[in-house]
N, C-alpha and C positions, 0 to 999 in steps of 0.2 A: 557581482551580479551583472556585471557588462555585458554581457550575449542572452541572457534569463531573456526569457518569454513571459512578461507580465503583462495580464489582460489591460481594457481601458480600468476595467471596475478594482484593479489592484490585483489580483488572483496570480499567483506565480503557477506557469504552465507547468505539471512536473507528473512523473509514473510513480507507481507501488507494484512491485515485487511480490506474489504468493507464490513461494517455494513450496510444493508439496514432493515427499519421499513415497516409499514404497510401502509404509507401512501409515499413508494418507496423513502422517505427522505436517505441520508448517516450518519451514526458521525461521529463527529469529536471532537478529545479529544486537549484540552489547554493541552501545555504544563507546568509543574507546574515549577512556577516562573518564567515565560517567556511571551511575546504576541503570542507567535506560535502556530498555530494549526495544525493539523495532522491526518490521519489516524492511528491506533494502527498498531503497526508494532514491529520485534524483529529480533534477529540473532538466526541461525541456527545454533547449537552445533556440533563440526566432529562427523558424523556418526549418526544424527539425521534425521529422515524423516519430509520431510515438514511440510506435514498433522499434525505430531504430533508437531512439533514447531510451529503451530499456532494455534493447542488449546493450549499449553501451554501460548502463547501469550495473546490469549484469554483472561484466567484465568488471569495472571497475573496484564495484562493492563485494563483490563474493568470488571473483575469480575465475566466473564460467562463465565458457562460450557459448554460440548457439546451438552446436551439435550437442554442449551436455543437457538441453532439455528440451520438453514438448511444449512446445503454445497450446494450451488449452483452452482459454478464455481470456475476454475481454471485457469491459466494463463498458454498457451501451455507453454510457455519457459520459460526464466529469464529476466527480463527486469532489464538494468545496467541503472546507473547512478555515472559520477566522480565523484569526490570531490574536491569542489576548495582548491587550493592549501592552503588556508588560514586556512584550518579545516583538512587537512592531519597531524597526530601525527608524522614527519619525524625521531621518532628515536624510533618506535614502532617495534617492530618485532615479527610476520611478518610484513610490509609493508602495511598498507591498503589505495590505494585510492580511492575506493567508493564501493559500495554495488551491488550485484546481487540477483535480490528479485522474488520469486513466488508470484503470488498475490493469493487470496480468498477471493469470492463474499459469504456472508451469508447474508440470511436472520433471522430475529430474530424474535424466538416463543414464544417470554416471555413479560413481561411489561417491558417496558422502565427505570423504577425504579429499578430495577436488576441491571443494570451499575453501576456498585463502581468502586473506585481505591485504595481500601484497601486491595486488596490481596498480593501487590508485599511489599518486603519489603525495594524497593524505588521506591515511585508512580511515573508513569511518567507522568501520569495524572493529574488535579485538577480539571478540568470541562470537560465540553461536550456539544454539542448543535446537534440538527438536521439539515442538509442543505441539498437545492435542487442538482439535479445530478453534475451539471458541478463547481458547486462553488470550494470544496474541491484544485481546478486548482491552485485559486487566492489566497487561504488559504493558502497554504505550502510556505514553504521557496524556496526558486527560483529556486534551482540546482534539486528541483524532480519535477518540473513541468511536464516537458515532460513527466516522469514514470508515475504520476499521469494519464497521459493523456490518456497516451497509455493501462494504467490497465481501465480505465474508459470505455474505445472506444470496448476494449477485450471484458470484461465483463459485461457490460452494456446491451445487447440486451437479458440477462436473467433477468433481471427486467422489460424492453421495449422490447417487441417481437415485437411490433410495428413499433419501429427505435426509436432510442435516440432521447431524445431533443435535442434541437437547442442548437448550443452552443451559449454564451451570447455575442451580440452585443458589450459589452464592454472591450470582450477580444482584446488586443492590436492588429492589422496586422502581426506584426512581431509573434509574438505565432500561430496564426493561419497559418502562411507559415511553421512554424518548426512543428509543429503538425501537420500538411498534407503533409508534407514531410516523417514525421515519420511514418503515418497511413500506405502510400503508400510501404514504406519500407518491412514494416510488414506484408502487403497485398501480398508482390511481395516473400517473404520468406514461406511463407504459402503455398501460391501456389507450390511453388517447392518443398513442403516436407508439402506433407497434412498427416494428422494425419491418420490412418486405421481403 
């Protein structure tokens, strides 16, 4: 963590990846030697620009360059997420507990076969699969559900000009109260500070 970008308040600077295909599918990368899947995601170096930490993320986590996709969006602010106390290193210094992430919606201008995870030289990859918009929710690890949500909800209408899909009936009640909780949040801070 010697170059990490950690705010005063603990928040590790860092991006998320939304790979969308031609068939408006997301990836989602296995974690190597784990069940977890994930968006490609990374930290943000002091004094590095987003944009540029997440082609480097790119490259590293999946293998493509900037020519293989379109920047479509970006996530107005930082969407945080804690860390349960269970995954806080407490004797790390600086202090981190959890992440503040820009998100980046791309689309990809290449074949799908392009996707390695042999450029890092510790993959954090081992697979990949394509899924429909809202799944990626049920996928992640529980404590970035919400961020997931909320980057989804953001950027999502530059894939669907039309309106997002429906989210899935079999999302819990409880998720769908915290995530229209959070939408509304989000909705109500936008308004007060709309972009020029």
């Amino acid at each position: 963590m010697s170059n990490d970008w950690i705010d005063d308040e603990g928040f590790r600077a860092n991006v998320g990846i939304i790979l969308v295909n031609a068939e408006n599918k997301l990836l989602l990368g296995g974690r190597v030697g784990a069940k977890g899947w994930q968006f490609p995601q990374g930290g943000i170096f002091e004094g590095e620009d987003p944009e540029r930490a997440m082609y480097r993320e790119l490259r590293e986590e999946v293998g493509l360059e900037p020519e293989d996709v379109e920047l479509l969006g970006v996530t107005q602010d930082w969407l945080r997420y804690r860390l349960p106390d269970k995954f806080i290193r407490k004797h790390s210094k600086p202090l981190c507990v959890g992440q503040k992430q820009r998100w980046f919606l791309l689309r990809l201008r290449t074949a799908e076969h392009r996707v390695r995870f042999d450029r890092a030289e510790k993959p954090e990859f081992d697979r990949a699969r394509w899924v429909p918009f809202w799944r990626p929710v049920n996928e992640v690890i529980y404590f970035k559900r919400r961020v997931y949500a909320r980057a989804l909800y953001e950027l999502g209408p530059y894939v669907h000009p039309e309106g997002l899909p429906r989210r899935p009936g079999w999302w819990p009640k409880r998720w769908r109260v915290v995530f229209d909780k959070d939408i509304k949040k989000a909705e109500k801070a936008a308004a007060q500070d709309p972009i020029s």
